[in-house]
C-alpha positions in Angstrom: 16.8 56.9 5.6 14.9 54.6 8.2 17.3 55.3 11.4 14.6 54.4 13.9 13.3 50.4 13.2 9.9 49.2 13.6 11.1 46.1 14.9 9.8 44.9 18.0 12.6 42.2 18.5 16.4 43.0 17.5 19.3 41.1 17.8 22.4 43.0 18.5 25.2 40.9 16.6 29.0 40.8 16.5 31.0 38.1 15.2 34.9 37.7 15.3 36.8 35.7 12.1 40.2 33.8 11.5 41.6 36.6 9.7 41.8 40.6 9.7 40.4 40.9 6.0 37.6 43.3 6.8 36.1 43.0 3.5 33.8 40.5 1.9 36.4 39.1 -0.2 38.2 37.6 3.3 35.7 34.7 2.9 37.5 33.6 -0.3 41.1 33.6 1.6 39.8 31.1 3.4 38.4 32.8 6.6 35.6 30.9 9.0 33.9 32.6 12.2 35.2 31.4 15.7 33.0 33.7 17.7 29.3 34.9 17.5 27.8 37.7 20.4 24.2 38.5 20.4 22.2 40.5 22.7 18.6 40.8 22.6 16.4 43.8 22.6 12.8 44.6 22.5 10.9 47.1 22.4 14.0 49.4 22.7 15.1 47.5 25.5 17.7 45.3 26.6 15.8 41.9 27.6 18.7 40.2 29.1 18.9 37.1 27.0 22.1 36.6 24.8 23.6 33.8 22.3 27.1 33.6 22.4 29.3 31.0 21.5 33.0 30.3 20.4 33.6 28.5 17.3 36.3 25.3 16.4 36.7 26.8 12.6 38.6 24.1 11.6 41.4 26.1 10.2 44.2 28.2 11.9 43.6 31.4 12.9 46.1 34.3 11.6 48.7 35.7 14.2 47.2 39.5 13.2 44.0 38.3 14.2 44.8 36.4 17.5 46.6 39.8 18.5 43.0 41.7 18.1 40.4 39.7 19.8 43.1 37.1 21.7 41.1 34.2 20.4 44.0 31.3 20.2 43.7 28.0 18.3 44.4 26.3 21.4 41.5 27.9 23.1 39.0 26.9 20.2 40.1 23.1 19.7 38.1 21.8 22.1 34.8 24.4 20.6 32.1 23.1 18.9 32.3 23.4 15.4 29.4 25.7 13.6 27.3 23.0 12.3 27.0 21.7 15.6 25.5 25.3 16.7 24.0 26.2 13.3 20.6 25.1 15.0 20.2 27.1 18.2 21.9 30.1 16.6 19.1 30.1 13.8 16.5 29.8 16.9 18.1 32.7 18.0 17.6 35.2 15.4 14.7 33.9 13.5 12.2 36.2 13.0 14.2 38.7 14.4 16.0 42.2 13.3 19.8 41.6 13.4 21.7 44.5 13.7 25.6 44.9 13.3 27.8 47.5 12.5 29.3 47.2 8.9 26.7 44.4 8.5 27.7 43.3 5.0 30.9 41.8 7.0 28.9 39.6 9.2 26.0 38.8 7.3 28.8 37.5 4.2 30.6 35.3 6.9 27.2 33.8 8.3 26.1 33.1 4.7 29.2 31.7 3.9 28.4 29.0 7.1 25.1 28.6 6.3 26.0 27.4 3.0 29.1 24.8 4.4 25.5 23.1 5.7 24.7 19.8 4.9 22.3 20.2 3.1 23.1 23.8 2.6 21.3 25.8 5.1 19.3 29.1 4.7 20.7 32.9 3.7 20.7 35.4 6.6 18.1 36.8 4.9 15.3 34.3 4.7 15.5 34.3 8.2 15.8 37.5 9.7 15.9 41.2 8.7 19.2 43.0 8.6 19.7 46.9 9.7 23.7 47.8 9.1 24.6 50.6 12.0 27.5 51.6 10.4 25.6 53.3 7.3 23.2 55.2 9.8 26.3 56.1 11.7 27.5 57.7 8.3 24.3 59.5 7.4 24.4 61.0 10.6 27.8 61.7 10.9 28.9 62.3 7.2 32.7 62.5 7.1 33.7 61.5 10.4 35.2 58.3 11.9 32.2 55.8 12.8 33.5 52.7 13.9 32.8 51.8 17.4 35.3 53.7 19.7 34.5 56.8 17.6 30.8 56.3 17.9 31.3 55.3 21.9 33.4 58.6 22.8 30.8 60.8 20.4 28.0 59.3 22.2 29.3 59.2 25.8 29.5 55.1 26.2 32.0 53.3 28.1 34.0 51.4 26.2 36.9 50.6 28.8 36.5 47.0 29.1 36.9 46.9 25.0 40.7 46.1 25.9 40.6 43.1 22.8 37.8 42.5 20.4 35.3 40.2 21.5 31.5 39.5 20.1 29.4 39.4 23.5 30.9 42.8 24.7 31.1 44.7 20.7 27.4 43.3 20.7 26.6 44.8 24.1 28.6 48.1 23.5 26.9 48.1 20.0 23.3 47.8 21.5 24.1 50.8 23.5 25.4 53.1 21.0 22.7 51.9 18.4 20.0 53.0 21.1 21.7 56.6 21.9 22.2 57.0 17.8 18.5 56.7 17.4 16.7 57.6 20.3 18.8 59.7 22.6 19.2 58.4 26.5 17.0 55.5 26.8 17.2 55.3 31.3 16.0 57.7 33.8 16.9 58.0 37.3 15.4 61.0 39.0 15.2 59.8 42.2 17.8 59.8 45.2 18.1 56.2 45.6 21.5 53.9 44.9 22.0 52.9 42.0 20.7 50.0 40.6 17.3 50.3 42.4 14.4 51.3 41.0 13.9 55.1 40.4 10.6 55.8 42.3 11.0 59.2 43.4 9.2 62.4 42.4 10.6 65.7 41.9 9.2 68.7 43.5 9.4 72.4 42.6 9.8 74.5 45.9 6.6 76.5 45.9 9.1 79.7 46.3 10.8 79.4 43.2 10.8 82.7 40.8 9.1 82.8 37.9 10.7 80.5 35.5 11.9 82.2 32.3 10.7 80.6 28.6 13.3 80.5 25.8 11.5 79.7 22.4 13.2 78.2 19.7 14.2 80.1 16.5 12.8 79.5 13.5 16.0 78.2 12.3 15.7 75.4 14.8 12.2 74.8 14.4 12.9 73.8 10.8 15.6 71.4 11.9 13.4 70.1 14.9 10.4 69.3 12.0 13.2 67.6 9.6 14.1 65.3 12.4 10.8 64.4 13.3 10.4 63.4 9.6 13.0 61.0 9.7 12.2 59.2 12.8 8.0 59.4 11.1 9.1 56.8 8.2 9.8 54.5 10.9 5.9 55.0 12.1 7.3 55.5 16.0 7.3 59.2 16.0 5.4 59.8 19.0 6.4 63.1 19.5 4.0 64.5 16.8 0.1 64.0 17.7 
């Protein structure tokens, strides 16, 4: 399984719906989006540019729901409704690699929007790629919870703000733990300076230190260490192998 992309430009994406139907089928109760997140990354970094807009879906949204991500029908009256934002949010992530976690969800609800177009818009498909975090969550982590406050507290990430639902932050939190799930700690700060500036400093052995003592790896881990390395080669970024 690809876990590492070869995507130079990915769109971190989280949507929120009018119903709690987690599976496909809640498009044919009915259910519209009233919330898209994006963040953008390239390059394996966080660019700073994000889409995010709330949604008029034209229907109620379910009490169940509202209690999850807080999102009232009041609030989203005055919202534009999607075909007014159809074009900005194709813009968006055109060309790009979108990646969400249990991506069938999302992509299913955007295809279903795409299609209320008139005339009928695009699939997801024709106009980006699509890279579902929840399936490399479970190939990593076979049998264990992997949604995203099991993925946060296995991977270190605060998720403290995450008090309700909401696209923007899922999409940010999700961009964090999709960078720690395949690459490990992605900023460096060696240096003594506050936080926030940049890390300039250099670290220095004290020319008195003892002689430092080499452990080696066993062969058992040496095995693991090559079968890793061949999963992150099929992406064609495995830099760690000359």
């Amino acid at each position: 399984m690809n876990i590492v992309s070869s995507a130079k430009r990915q769109i971190i994406l989280d949507t929120e719906t009018t119903g709690m139907n987690q599976g496909v089928g809640a498009i044919y109760l009915g259910h519209r989006i009233i919330e898209i997140g994006c963040v953008e990354v390239i390059d394996r970094r966080l660019t700073g540019r994000h889409y995010h807009e709330y949604i008029n879906p034209q229907q109620l949204i379910d009490a169940e729901a509202i209690e999850v991500h807080g999102i009232t029908n009041e609030f989203v009256a005055d919202k534009p409704k999607f075909a007014e934002i159809s074009h900005h949010f194709i813009d968006f992530i055109d060309g790009a690699e979108v990646v969400a976690h249990n991506a069938n969800f999302d992509v299913s609800f955007m295809d279903h929007e795409f299609s209320l177009l008139r005339p009928s818009g695009p699939k997801t498909a024709d106009i980006c790629s699509i890279l579902d975090t929840l399936a490399i969550a479970k190939y990593l982590h076979p049998g264990q919870k992997n949604n995203l406050d099991a993925l946060c507290k296995r991977y270190g990430i605060d998720n403290s703000r995450r008090d309700l639902h909401g696209a923007l932050l899922d999409a940010e939190i999700l961009a964090d733990v999709y960078l720690m799930m395949t690459g490990g700690q992605t900023k460096f700060n060696l240096s003594n300076e506050k936080e926030g500036s940049e890390a300039g400093g250099i670290i220095r052995l004290s020319k008195n230190r003892g002689k430092l003592k080499v452990i080696g790896a066993t062969a058992d881990e040496l095995i693991k260490h090559e079968e890793r390395l061949d999963l992150v080669a099929k992406s064609g970024q495995c830099i760690w192998r000359g």
